[in-house]
C-alpha positions as CSV (number, residue, x, y, z in Angstrom):
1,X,-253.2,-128.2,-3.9
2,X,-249.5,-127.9,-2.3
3,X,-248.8,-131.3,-2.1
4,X,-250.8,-134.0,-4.7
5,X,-251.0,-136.9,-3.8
6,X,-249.9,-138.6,-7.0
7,X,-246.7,-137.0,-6.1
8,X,-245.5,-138.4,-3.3
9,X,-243.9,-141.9,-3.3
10,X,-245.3,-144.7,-0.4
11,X,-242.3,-145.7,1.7
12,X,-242.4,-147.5,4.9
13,X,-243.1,-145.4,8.1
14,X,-239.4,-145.0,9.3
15,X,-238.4,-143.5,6.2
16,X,-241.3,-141.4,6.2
17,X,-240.2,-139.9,9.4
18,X,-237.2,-139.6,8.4
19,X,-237.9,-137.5,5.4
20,X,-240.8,-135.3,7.9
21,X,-237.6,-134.8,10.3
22,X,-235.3,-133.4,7.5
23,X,-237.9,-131.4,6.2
24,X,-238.2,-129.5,9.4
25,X,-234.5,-128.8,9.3
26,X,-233.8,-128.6,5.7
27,X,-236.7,-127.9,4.0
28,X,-237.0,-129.7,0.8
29,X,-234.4,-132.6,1.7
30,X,-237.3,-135.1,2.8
31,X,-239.5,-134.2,-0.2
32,X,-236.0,-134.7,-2.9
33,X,-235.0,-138.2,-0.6
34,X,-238.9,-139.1,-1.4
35,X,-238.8,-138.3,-5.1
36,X,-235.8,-140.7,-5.4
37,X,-237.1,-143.8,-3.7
38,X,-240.2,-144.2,-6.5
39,X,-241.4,-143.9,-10.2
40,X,-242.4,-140.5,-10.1
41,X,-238.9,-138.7,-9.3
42,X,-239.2,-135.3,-11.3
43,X,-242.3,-133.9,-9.8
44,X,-241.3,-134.4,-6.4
45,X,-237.3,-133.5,-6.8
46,X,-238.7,-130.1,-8.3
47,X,-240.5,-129.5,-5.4
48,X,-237.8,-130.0,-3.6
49,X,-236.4,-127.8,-5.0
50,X,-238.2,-125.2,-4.7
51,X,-238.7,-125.7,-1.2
52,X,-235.6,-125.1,0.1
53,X,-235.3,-121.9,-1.9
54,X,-238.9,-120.8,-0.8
55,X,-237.2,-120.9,2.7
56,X,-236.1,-117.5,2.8
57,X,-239.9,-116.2,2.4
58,X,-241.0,-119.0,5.1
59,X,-243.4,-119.9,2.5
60,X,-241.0,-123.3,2.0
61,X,-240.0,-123.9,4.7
62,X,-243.9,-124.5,6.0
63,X,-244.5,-126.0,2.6
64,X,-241.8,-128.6,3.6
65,X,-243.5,-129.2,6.3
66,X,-246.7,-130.0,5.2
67,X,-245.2,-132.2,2.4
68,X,-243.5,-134.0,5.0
69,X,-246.5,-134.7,7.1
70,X,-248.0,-135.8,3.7
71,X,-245.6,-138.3,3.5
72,X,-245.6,-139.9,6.4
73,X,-249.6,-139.7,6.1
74,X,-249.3,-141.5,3.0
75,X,-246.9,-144.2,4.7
76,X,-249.6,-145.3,6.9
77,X,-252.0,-146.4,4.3
């Protein structure tokens, strides 16, 4: 529900950990460098988005994470 898959652009593992790691430290960072490496840009960069401004609740900030763990999921495929 958080994170659909149809969302999240396949990159190549490093660049999948890459975008997990800056999630964990700036949530939403990982999930806007996704959006801009693929087809699908505006879904993902609003999520982004609203990640990092979640933050202050937690709520994004965990929600980054899971995104980012989506990502590199979906790298390994």
């Amino acid at each position: 529900m958080c994170c659909p898959e149809e969302t999240i652009n396949p990159t190549n593992t490093c660049m999948a950990t890459i975008c997990l790691v800056l999630n964990i430290f700036i949530p939403g960072s990982g999930t806007i460098i996704n959006a801009c490496f693929g087809q699908k840009c505006a879904a993902g960069f609003i999520y982004g988005i609203c990640q990092f401004f979640l933050t202050i609740l937690l709520i994004g900030w965990i929600w980054s994470i899971i995104y980012g763990i989506k990502i590199l999921q979906k790298s390994g495929k």
